[in-house]
Structure formats: structure tokens, C-alpha cells
N, C-alpha and C positions, 0 to 999 in steps of 0.2 A: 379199512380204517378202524381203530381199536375204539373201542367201547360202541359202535354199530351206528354214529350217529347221535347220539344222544346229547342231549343238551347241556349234559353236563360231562361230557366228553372231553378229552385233552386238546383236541386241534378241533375239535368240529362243536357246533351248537352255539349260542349268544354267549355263554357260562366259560367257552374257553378262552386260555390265551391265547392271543395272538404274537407270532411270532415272526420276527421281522428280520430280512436278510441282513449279515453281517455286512458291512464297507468296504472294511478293506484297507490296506493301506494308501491305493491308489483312490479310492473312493473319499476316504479322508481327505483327501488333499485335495480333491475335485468339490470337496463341501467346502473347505476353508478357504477356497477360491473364491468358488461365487459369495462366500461369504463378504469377504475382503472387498469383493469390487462391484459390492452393492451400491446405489445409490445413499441408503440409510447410513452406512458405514462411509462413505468419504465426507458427508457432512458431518458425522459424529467426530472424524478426526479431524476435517479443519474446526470445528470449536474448540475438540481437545489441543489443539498447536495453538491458537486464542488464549487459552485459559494454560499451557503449559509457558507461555510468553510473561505475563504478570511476573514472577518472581525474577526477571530481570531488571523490572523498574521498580522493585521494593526493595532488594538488593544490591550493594555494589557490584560491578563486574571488573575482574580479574585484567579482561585487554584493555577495558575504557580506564579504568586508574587503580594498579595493584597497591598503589600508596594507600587507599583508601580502606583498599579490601585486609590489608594490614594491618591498619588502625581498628579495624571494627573486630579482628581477631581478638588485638590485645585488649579492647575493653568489654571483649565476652568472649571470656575462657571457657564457656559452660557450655552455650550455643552453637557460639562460633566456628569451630570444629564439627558437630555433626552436621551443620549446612557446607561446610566445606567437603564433606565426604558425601553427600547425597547432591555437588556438583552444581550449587544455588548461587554461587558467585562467578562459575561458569556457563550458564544456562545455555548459550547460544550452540555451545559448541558441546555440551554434554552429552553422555551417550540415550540418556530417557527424550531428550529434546530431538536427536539425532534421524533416532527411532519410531518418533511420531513423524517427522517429514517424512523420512523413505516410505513407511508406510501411507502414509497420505499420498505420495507421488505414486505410487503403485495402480492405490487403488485407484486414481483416475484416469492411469492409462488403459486398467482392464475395464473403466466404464466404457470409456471413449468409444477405442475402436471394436468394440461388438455393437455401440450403439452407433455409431457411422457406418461400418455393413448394413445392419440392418437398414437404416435410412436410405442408402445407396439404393438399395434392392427395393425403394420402397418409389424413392424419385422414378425409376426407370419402370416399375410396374403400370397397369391400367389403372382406372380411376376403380373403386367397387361396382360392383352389378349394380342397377336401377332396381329399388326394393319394389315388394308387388304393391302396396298399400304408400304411396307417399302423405297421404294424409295422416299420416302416425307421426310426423318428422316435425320436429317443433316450430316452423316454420314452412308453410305449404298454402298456394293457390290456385287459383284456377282463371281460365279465358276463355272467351268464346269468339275466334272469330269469323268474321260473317260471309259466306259461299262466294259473294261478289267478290273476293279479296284475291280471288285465284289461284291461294295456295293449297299446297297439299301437306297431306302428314310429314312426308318427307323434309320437302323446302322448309314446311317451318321449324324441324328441327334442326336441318344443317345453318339455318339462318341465328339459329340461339345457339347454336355450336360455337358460331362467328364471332356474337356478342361474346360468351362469354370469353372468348379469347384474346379478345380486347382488352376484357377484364382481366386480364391476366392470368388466367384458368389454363390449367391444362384439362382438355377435353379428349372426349374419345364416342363417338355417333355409334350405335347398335342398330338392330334390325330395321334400315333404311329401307328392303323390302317388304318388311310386315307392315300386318296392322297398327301397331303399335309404338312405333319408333321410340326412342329416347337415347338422351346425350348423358352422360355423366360427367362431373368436372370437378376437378380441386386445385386448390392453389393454399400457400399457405406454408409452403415448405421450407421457406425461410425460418420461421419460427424453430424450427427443428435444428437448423444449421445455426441461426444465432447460439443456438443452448448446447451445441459440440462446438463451435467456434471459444464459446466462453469459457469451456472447461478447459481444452487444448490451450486457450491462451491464459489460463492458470497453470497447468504444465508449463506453458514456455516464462513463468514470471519464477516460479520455483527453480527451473533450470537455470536460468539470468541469475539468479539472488548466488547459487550457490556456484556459478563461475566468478562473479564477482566475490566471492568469500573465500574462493581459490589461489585467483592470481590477483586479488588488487591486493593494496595496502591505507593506512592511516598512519600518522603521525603528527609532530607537533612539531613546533619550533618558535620560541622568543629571538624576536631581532628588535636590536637597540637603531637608535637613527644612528646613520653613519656604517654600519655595520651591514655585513651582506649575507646570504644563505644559498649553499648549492647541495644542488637537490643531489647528495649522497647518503649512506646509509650513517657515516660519521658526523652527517651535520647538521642530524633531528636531537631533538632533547629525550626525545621519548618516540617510539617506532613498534608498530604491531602489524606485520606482516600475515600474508595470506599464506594455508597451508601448501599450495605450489609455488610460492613470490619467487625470484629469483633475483637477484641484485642487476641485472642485464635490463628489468624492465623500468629502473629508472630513467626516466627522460633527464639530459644532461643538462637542464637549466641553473639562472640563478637569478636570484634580485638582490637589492638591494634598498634597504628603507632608508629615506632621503630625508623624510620630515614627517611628522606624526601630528597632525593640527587634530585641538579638541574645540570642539562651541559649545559651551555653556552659556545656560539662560540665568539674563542679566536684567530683564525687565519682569516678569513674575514677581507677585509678591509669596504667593505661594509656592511656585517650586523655585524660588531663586538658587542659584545655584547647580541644578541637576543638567546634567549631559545633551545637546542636542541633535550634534554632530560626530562622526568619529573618521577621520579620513587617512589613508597612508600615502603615500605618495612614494611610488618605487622605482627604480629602475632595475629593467626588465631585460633578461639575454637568452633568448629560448634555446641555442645550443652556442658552445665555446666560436663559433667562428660566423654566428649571427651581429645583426646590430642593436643595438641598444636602442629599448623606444621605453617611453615615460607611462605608467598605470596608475589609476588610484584605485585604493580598495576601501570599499568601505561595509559596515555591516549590510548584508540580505543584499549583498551583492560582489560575490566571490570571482576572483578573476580565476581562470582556465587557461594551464601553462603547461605546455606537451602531454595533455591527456588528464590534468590532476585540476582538480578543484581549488582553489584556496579560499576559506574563511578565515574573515579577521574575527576572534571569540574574547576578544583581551585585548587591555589597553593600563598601561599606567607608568609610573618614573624609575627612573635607574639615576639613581644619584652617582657623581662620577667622584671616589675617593682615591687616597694614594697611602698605603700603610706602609711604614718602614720598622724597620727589628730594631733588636737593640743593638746591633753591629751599624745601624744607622743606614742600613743599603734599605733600596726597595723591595720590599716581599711583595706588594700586590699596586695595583693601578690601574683604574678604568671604571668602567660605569659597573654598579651594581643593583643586581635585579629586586625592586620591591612588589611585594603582594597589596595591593588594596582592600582594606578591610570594612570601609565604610564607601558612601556618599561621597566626604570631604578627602575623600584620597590619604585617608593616616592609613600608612602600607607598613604591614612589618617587616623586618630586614635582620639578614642574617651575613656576616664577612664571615669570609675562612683564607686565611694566610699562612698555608700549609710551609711555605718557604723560609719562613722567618726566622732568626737565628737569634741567639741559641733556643730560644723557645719558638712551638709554634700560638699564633694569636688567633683567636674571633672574637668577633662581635658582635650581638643579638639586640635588637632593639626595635625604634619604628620611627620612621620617616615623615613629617608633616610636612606639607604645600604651603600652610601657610600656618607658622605656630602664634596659639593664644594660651594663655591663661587666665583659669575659672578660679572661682571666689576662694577656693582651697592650692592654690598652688600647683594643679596640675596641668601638663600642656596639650591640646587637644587643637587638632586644626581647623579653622574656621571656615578654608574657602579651598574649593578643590584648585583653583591655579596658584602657582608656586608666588604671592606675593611675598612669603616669609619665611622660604623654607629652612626646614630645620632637621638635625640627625640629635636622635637622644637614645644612647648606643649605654652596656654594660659590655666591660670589658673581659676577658680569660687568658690565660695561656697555660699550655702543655702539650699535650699530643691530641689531635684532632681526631688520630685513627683512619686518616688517609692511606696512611705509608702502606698497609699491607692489602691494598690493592680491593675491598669490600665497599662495593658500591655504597652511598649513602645518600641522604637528602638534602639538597644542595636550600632546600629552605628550613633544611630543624640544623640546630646549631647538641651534639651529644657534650652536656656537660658533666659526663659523668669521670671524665677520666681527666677532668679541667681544675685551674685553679681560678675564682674569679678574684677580681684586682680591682676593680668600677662598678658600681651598683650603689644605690641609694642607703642600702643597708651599711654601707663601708664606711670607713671616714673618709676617703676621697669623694665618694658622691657618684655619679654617674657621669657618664658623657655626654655635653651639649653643645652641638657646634652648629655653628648659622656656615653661613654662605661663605669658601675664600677661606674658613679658619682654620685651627691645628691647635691638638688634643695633646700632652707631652704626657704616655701612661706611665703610672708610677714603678720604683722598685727598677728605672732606668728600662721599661722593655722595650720603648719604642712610640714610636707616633701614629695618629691616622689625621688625615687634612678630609675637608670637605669641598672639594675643588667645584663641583659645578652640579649641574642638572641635564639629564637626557632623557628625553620618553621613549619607547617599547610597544610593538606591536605583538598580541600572543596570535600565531597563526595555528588554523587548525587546516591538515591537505590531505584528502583522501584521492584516491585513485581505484577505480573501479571501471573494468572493459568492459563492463554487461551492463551500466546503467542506462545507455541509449535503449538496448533489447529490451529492459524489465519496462520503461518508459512505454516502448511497442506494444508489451504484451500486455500490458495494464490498458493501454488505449483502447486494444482490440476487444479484449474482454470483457469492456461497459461497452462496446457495441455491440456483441452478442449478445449482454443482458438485456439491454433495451429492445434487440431485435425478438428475444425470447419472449418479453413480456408484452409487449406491444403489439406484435403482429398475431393473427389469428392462423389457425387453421380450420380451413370451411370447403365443403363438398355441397353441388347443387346437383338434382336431376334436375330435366325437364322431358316431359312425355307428351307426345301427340297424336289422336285419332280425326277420324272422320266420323262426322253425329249421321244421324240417319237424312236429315235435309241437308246438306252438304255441307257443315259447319263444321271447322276444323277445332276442336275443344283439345287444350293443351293446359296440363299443370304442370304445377312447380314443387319442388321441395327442397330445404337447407337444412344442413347439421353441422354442428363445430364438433372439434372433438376438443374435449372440455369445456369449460363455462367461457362464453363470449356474451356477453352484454349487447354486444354491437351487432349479432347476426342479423335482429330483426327491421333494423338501419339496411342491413345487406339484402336481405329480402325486398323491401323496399324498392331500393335502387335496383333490383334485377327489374320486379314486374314494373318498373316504369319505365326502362331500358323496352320491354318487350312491350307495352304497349304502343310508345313510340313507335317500334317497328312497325308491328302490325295496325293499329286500333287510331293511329292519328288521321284524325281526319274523318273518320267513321260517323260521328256525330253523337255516338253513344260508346260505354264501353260496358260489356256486358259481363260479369259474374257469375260462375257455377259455386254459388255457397262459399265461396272462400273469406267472406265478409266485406265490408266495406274498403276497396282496398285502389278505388279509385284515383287514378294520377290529375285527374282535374278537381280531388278533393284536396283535405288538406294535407294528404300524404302521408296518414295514419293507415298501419299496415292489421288488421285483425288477422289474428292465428288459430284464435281458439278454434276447435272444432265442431263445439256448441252452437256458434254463432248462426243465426238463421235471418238476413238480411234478405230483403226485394228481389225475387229472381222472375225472369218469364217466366212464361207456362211452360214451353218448350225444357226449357232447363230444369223444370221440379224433379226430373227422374232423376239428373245426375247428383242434383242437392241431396235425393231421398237416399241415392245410395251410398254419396261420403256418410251422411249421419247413421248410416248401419255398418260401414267400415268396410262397404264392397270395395273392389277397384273399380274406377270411378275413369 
């Protein structure tokens, strides 16, 4: 060795360094493992998928309403774009969000099954050896019973073998030929299997979440009364499929809303007016060559049709108009859909009469239930049912911007490439038509009538194969919580000799492994189990120093091993030798 030893030597002496074998590449990777599928490490990534989840409810997201996510682009040009490239109106599906589940799912399966081996190997093992010292064990006593009883070392311990296997103990009896017999026992092993149960069934909620995000779907659809819907991919308004959906897993149903009753409260003086009720009432055909049977749906309570969920999430009017061009035919006719803006049901409204010749027409304006007007002239509706309804519409014509085929929003009305002809700012004025009427626009383009009133159901339908599993696995996994938390794990000896006048002296000992509150509840209940056995009836029950621990008292169990309570004479030797920490 160079420098002879010395202390201030390269490899030798306190003064050097120490130097540590390299890894490895395979070494590397056997550390980043155990790293990974530490306990520390899958709790730090289920908080981090916790705290990686928030910027979806601060954010719009892109599947739940791209309209949105559009709007918030154009009024933050500054922002808006680097949240869109670091994937924050994507969250769910982004690849940093992606990358914390797989990771998180990783590591709980390399918790799992090394920690269920080991358990395995753990159920099927003996209990531990009987320590030599049980009065060390935070829970420990003693008994003496009395020569007349005619047991021996042996019988009484295979008789506390017994009990405890009542108890539920798995036991295991030692040196039945010695001196010294003793049983050892534990039970408790559930607690072990709730806390792999719990985790396995957080694996099986993560695998559920992401089948369901595979093969289900959502979408939406407004149905007017009268009008029907069949569940194809052409006859959602809006549709966000899963990354494996296939058009095949649509169930071939359909309904049809028959009648849309609302109950508003009419006795209130303070909420007069506000919504009480919301009811649809459908008819229902679960495939083309089923029978027709009658549904109501109403809110927080979704009817379930070939697999798919339906929420009613919406509710309001479709005024039924009829516009005609200025060639005098009809360009448009039928119910049109209003937005609710308030309380009182003033819904805004937007026509498009792509059809209409020579020019094409809309209309943009808003829809009252029931029109009033306030101290300045303007009309504002009073009462959400239609006693007065009314359409107060500005008029356009030109090109819509339909024709070449560029989706747009069938509730913003583009007036940029429009002429307007009706508006308050004009000298014709706006358009106002009650119930039954008809508007003649000027400049000869054409009419719109206000024929009637229809209400609209907005449905919201997911479809998801895994939500009964994720249900399952949610269940299962607050049963292993509770089984993890609640149940103990606890180890008892019990040991027995013969005294020198023929008295069979037997102690006890308990330990949990971890903090249990309850052991000395459990201690308890053993030594009165065991006196039972032996000491009923005795007329006494006698004590080697274990403290006051009598079952005809009040059931108060002394642990300490200080305690120095009333013992015979006979018994002072084995008192003297617990309090010197002999075996006893």
C-alpha cells in the first residue's frame, strides 16, 4: 500500500479518500428503479398528478368547448399562445400530464408486487421465536396457578394455543417437552392485505379511467319538442371521441322529446319566478326494431340507453319563424334555437338564411317570454313563461360565408362581410314582432313571420365501458383503507413452567408492530380469557408482580414494570427477579 499506512495516506488512514465503486450502466438503472417504486416516490406523484390536474379548472379545455378555448385565444394574444404550446388547454391529454400517470402507474406496480411477495412469504412463515426476557414487551404478565388445578407446563400451554385460536391467532406451541414450553401467535395480517388491496385497487381505478378515455365518447345534442335524435355520429352538435372510439360502438338508439314542462315558483315572494322543476318527457326506441316505451328525464337524474348515460344540462325556447327572400319563396322555417341569458329567459338569437335569393339574410337579436318596458324605452322580459313573447331582431344581408364549406358558430351571427338594413341606429328601426306577426324588410329583401313557440332540451351523453370497474375499484380501495387503518397487527407469547411446590407459573407478553393504542385493551382481554380458563373458581387469583391485573377487579390492566403490587411469600422470588430483568 503506498505511503506505508499513514494517515495521511491516498487510500489508507482517516485523512484519505475514499473511493467508491463506479455503477454502472446496469447499476444505474437498478438505482433508478428502486428509486421509482419507493413508497416516498408514488405518494410524491400522486400529489404531483393533484397539483398537475388544477390548470384544467383554471383553464378552458380544448374537448370540453374549443369555442371557448378560441375566444380566450383572441382576447390574449400575449398569453394565450405560450399556454397553448406548454398544452394548458389540453391538460388531460398532454404529454407532462401523460407522463406523470404512466409514471405513477409504474411505480405502484413495482410497490405492490415485491411488497405482496414479501407478505406472502410472511403469512405462510412461523410466528417469531418466544423472546428470552417477555417482560421487556410493552405489555406483559404473569399467573400462578394453583398445584390442585392438575395441569402441567405442557396442557397449559397447548390450552392458550387453543384460546388464542379462537382469537383468531395463528399459533405455533414450542418445546412441549421442555421445561419451559411456550406458544407464539399473531394475527393481524389483514392490515397488510387491506394496504396491497388499496394500492392494486388504485392500479385498477387508473387502468378503468384510461380504458374509459380510450374507447368511450361524449357529446351533446339540442332536441326541440317534436323533434327526435339518433344516436349517430351525424346527429350530435358537437362529439369528442375516445382515442380508440370506433363508430361501431355506437348503440343504435333514438328518442324523441314529446314535451318539455318547466315549474316555476309562483307563491314566493322572494324567489318569485325562479325554476322548480325541469322535466322532458321522451320517446324512447333502444334499437330500430325494439318498441317504443315513454321516459322522463329530469335534472340528477339521467336515463341510461344502450350503455350511454343522458343528462338534461339545458333548457330554454326555440321560437318557430318562417323567412322568405326577396324572390318571395321560403329560405328558412322552423323552430330556432335561443341561448338564455338571464333568470327571465331574454335568450339571444341569431337566424342564418343561407338559401335566400338574391341575397343571403340573418338576424341577430334576442327573444323575450314575456316583453316589458322600463321607464326609458327599453324592452326587458318580466316573467320567464312566454305570457308576451316577443323577437326584437336587426336585420343583414350578403354573404354569410357558408358557401365555402368553413365551419362556423351557428350562435355568432359574422358581420363583417354583411350589410345591415334594421337596427335602431337606421331609419327603419329594428325588428319587433309579437306572436303570429310579419316583418316586410326593407329595400324589397324579404320577410321573416314570428309563427309560434317551442321549448329545447340541451342533452349532455357520455358513454364510458370502464365506469362500473372504476366504481369497483374505488369501492374496493376504501375497504383496504379502512382495513389498513383500523385493523392491528399484534404478536402474543405465552410461556409456562413448574414453581418448585408444584405451581404451574405462566406469563404473557404483547407487541404490535407500530403504534396501536388498543394493545393494552388486547392484553386485557387475553389475561381474562386465561384466567377464566384456569383461575375460575379458585377463589383467589394470584399475581407474579405483573401488577394489579385482576379479572374480578375493574379490569384495569398494569404494564409498567416498576409496579410492585401484594404478592405471597412464595411468589417474592419471581417478583425479585422480573424487577432485575432475569427470566422470570
Amino acid at each position: 500500500m503506498p505511503g506505508k499506512g499513514g494517515k495521511g495516506g491516498k487510500n489508507g488512514g482517516r485523512g484519505g479518500d475514499v473511493q467508491l465503486p463506479s455503477l454502472g450502466p446496469l447499476g444505474l438503472l437498478r438505482w433508478a428503479w428502486t428509486q421509482l417504486t419507493s413508497m416516498r416516490t408514488a405518494l410524491f406523484l400522486l400529489l404531483l398528478l393533484a397539483v398537475a390536474a388544477v390548470p384544467g379548472s383554471l383553464f378552458p379545455q380544448r374537448p370540453a368547448n374549443p369555442a371557448v378555448v378560441t375566444q380566450y385565444l383572441e382576447d390574449n394574444p400575449d398569453t394565450g399562445p405560450w399556454l397553448d404550446r406548454f398544452q394548458l388547454f389540453d391538460v388531460y391529454s398532454s404529454v407532462w400530464f401523460s407522463a406523470i400517470y404512466l409514471l405513477l402507474f409504474v411505480s405502484l406496480i413495482g410497490c405492490v408486487i415485491p411488497r405482496a411477495k414479501a407478505h406472502y412469504r410472511a403469512m405462510r412463515s412461523k410466528p417469531p421465536r418466544t423472546p428470552k426476557r417477555l417482560s421487556r414487551l410493552p405489555e406483559y404478565g404473569t399467573l400462578a396457578i394453583p398445584a390442585s388445578s392438575g395441569l402441567t407446563a405442557a396442557s397449559a400451554v397447548e390450552q392458550a394455543a387453543q384460546m388464542l385460536r379462537k382469537r383468531g391467532y395463528r399459533v405455533d406451541v414450542r418445546d412441549l417437552d421442555g421445561d419451559r414450553p411456550s406458544v407464539g401467535a399473531e394475527r393481524g395480517f389483514a392490515k397488510e392485505v387491506g394496504n396491497l388491496v388499496f394500492h392494486t385497487a388504485l392500479i385498477g381505478v387508473l387502468v378503468s379511467i384510461a380504458v374509459g378515455g380510450l374507447f368511450g365518447y361524449s357529446g351533446q345534442k339540442i332536441v326541440v319538442e317534436g323533434e327526435s335524435f339518433v344516436n349517430t355520429l351525424v346527429g350530435y352538435d358537437s362529439f369528442t371521441p375516445g382515442t380508440s372510439f370506433t363508430e361501431e360502438q355506437l348503440a343504435p338508439y333514438s328518442l324523441t322529446l314529446d314535451k318539455f314542462d318547466v315549474e316555476f315558483d309562483r307563491e314566493s315572494q322572494t324567489h318569485y319566478g325562479q325554476p322548480l322543476d325541469f322535466a322532458a318527457t321522451m320517446t324512447v326506441r333502444d334499437s330500430p326494431d325494439a318498441q317504443e316505451h315513454t321516459e322522463t328525464l329530469k335534472v340528477n337524474a339521467p336515463l341510461t340507453i344502450g350503455g350511454s348515460r343522458i343528462y338534461l344540462v339545458g333548457n330554454g325556447y326555440a321560437p318557430v319563424v318562417t323567412v322568405r327572400d326577396g324572390e318571395g319563396n321560403i329560405a328558412l322555417q322552423g323552430p330556432v334555437v335561443s341561448v338564455p341569458s338571464d333568470g327571465m329567459y331574454t335568450s339571444l338569437m341569431v337566424i342564418k338564411a343561407p338559401d335566400a335569393k338574391p341575397d343571403q339574410l340573418g338576424f341577430v337579436g334576442f327573444f323575450l317570454p314575456t316583453a316589458m318596458l322600463d321607464d326609458q324605452g327599453v324592452s326587458y322580459s318580466g316573467d320567464p313563461d312566454p305570457f308576451n313573447p316577443q323577437l326584437n331582431l336587426n336585420a343583414y344581408y350578403g354573404d354569410l360565408g357558408l358557401d365555402e364549406g368553413v365551419p362556423s358558430n351557428v350562435y355568432v351571427l359574422d358581420t363583417e362581410n354583411l350589410t345591415e338594413i334594421n337596427s335602431r341606429n337606421l331609419d327603419d328601426g329594428g325588428i319587433v314582432l309579437g306572436a303570429n306577426q310579419t316583418y316586410e324588410l326593407p329595400e324589397g329583401k324579404g320577410s321573416i313571420t314570428f309563427d309560434g313557440i317551442k321549448r329545447y332540451a340541451a342533452l349532455d351523453i357520455h358513454y364510458d365501458p370502464a365506469k362500473v370497474w372504476v366504481l369497483g375499484f374505488a369501492t374496493l380501495s376504501l375497504a383496504g383503507l379502512a382495513a389498513s387503518l383500523f385493523l392491528a397487527r399484534r404478536r402474543v407469547w405465552i410461556r409456562s413452567g413448574t414453581h418448585a411446590d408444584g405451581r404451574i407459573m405462566v406469563e404473557y407478553g404483547l407487541l404490535a408492530r407500530g403504534e396501536d393504542q388498543r394493545l393494552s385493551s388486547e392484553a386485557a382481554a387475553v389475561r381474562t380469557l386465561l384466567e377464566k380458563q384456569w383461575l375460575a373458581g379458585s377463589g383467589a387469583v394470584e399475581d407474579n408482580g405483573a401488577g394489579d391485573t385482576s379479572a374480578s377487579g375493574s379490569g384495569a390492566h398494569s404494564t409498567h414494570r416498576d409496579a410492585k403490587p401484594e404478592a405471597s411469600a412464595a411468589d417474592s422470588k419471581a417478583a425479585q427477579e422480573k424487577e432485575t430483568g432475569k427470566d422470570s
